[in-house]
C-alpha positions in Angstrom: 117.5 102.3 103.2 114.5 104.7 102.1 116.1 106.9 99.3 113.4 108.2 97.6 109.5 108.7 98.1 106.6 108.9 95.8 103.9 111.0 96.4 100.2 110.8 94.9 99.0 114.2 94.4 95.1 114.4 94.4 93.8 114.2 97.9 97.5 113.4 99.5 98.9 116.6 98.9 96.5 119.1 97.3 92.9 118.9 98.7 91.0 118.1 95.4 87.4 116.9 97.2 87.7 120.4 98.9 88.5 122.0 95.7 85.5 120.4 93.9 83.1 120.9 96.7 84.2 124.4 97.1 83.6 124.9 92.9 79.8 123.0 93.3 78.8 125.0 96.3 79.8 128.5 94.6 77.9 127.5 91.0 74.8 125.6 92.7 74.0 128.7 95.0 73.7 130.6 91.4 70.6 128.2 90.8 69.9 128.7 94.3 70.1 132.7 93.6 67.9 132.4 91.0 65.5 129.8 91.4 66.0 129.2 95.1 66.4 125.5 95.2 68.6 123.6 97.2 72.7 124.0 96.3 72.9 120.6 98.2 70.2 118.8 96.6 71.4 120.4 93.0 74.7 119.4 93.7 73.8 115.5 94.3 71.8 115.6 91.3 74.6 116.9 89.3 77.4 114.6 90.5 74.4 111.6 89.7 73.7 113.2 86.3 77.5 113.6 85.1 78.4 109.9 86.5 76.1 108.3 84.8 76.5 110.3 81.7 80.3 109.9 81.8 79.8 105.9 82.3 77.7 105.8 78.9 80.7 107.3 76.1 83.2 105.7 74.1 85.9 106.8 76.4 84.8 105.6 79.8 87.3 102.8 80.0 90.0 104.7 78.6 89.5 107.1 81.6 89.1 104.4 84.3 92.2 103.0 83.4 94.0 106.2 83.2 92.2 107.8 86.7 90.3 110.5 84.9 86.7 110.9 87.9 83.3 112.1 86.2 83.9 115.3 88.4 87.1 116.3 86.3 85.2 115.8 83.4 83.4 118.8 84.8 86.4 121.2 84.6 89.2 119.6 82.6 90.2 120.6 78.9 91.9 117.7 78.0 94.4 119.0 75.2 96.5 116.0 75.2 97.7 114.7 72.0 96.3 111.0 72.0 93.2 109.9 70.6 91.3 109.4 73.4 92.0 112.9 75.0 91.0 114.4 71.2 87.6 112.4 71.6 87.1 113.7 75.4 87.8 117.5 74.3 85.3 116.7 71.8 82.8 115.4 74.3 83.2 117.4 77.2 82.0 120.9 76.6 77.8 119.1 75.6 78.8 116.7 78.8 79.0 119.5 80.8 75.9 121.1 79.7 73.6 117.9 80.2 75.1 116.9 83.0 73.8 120.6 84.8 71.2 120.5 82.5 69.8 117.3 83.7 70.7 118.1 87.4 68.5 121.2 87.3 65.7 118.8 85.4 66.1 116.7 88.4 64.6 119.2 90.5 62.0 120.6 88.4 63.8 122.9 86.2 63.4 123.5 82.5 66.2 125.8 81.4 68.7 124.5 78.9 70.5 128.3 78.6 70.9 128.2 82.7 72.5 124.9 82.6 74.9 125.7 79.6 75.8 128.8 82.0 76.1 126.8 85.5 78.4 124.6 82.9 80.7 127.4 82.2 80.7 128.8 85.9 81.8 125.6 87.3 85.5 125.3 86.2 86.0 128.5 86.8 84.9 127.8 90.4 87.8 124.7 90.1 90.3 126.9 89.4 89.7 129.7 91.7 89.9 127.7 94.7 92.5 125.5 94.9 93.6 123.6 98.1 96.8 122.3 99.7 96.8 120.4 103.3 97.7 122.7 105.8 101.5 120.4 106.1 101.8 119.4 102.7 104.7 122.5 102.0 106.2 122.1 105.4 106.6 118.5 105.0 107.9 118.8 101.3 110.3 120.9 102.3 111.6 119.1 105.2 111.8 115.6 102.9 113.4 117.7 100.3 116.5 117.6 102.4 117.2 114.0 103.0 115.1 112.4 100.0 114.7 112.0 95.9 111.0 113.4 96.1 108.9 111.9 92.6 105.3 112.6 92.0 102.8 110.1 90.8 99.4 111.2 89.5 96.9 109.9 87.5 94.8 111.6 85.3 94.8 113.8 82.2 98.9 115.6 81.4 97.0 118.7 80.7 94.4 118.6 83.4 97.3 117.9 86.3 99.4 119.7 85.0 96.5 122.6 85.2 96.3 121.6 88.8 100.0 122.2 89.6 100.4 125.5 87.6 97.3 126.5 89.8 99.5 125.4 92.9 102.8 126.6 91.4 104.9 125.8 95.0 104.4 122.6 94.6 106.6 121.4 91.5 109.6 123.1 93.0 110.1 120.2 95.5 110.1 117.3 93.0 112.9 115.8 91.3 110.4 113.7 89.2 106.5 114.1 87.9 104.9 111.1 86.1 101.3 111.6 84.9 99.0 108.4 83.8 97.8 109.9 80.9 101.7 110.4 79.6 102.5 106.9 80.4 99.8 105.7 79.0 98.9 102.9 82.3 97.3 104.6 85.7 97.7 103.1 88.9 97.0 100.3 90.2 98.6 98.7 86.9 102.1 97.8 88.3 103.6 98.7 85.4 103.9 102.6 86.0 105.1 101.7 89.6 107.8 100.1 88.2 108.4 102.8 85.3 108.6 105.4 88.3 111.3 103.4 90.0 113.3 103.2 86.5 113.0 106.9 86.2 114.0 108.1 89.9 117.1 104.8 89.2 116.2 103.4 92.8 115.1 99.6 93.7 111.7 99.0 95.3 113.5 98.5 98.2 114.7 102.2 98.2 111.4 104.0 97.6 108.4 104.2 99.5 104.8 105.1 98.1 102.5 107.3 99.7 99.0 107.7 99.0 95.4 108.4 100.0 93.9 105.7 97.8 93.9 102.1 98.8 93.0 100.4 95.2 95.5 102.7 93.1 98.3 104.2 95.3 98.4 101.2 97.5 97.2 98.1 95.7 99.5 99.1 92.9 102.6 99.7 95.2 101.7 96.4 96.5 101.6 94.0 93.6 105.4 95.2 92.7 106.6 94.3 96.0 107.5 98.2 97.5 106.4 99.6 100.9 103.8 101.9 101.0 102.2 104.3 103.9 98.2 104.9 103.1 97.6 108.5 104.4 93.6 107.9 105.8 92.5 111.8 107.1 88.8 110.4 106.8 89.2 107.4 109.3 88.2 105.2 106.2 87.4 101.7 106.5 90.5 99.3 105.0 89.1 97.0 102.3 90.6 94.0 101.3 94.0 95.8 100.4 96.9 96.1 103.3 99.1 99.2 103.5 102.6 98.4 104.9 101.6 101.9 107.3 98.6 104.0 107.6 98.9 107.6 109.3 96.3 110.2 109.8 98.6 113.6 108.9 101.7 113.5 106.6 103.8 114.9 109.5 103.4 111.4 110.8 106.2 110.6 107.7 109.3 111.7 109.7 109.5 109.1 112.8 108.4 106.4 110.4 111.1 107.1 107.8 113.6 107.5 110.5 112.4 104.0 112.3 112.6 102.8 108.6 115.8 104.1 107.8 117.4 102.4 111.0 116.3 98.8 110.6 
């Protein structure tokens, strides 16, 4: 018997890509304003630029481990008291001016004041536009009924936790929020699937994972044994990890919880 589901939160419930792409589009058609290059072709030289930068400090394998993308580098404070959160406040407000800096370089543009500015614009773009799936309330609330609802992110406390005061609904329907950075483990490391079961007091066999993200939501689900349903909107090729279910649209939850729940 299903009891209790976990949700991922980036991309499963709120729209982060959109979110982003919405924030690059808005800053890169300032350069595009001014200079008149391409916000396209700046944005793929930004997102190359701040990848590769991110990759190259201290931190990078911190962040991996917790789920912490290049892109939220871009927007995220990261006041967390642990040592490396302190060293990725320090490093993020000069990463986010190289990383424009060098985009705009990319296309033939010299101005070091412009990209510190672009830097500055772009998290304010984040913040102004955050987005929910059009179900993800309407489904919430009808789980919210019937199940022990526990959110599982990873990431930064202070940078999800900017994300849901953002989206301030949200919270209301969960009984539970674990954040990576917190734990100190992100998915796919097993042991914060099975710290989210001790928390919401069920057995594996009584919770059910859902999640956009085959090699953290769905591998890490796996290796403890519990069911999971991978949510694929994109029609996404599976790799070499199996979901117990795949649906397109989270209102596809309801008949597979009940078939579940009758077995």
């Amino acid at each position: 018997m299903i009891t209790t589901i976990i949700f991922d939160l980036d991309d499963t419930l709120l729209w982060d890509k959109k979110s982003v792409q919405v924030a690059f589009r808005n800053t890169c058609q300032l350069a595009e304003q001014k200079y008149g290059v391409d916000p396209d072709k700046l944005e793929e030289a930004v997102r190359t630029e701040a990848t590769k930068l991110y990759q190259s400090y201290s931190t990078y394998e911190f962040t991996k481990m917790i789920g912490i993308n290049p892109f939220e580098g871009l927007w995220g404070n990261f006041l967390d008291d642990e040592d490396n959160f302190r060293k990725m406040k320090e490093i993020v407000p000069s990463y986010r001016k190289v990383a424009w800096t060098n985009g705009l370089k990319k296309l033939g543009i010299e101005d070091t004041s412009f990209g510190e500015e672009l830097a500055e614009r772009f998290p304010l773009e984040r913040q102004k536009n955050p987005f929910v799936y059009e179900e993800t309330f309407s489904v919430l609330e009808r789980l919210n009924n019937d199940y022990q609802l526990l959110l599982l992110t990873n990431g930064s406390p202070d940078l999800q936790n900017t994300k849901l005061t953002i989206t301030p609904e949200l919270t209301n329907y969960f009984d539970h929020i674990i954040i990576s950075g917190a734990f100190g483990r992100g998915k796919p490391d097993p042991s914060i699937f099975d710290h989210a079961l001790e928390v919401a007091n069920v057995s594996k066999d009584e919770a059910i994972m859902v999640g956009d993200n085959l090699m953290t939501d769905i591998l890490g689900s796996n290796r403890i044994g519990m069911k999971n349903v991978w949510i694929n909107r994109e029609n996404k090729q599976k790799t070499e990890v199996e979901p117990s279910y795949e649906i397109k649209h989270l209102e596809e939850l309801f008949p597979l919880l009940e078939k579940l729940n009758k077995q």
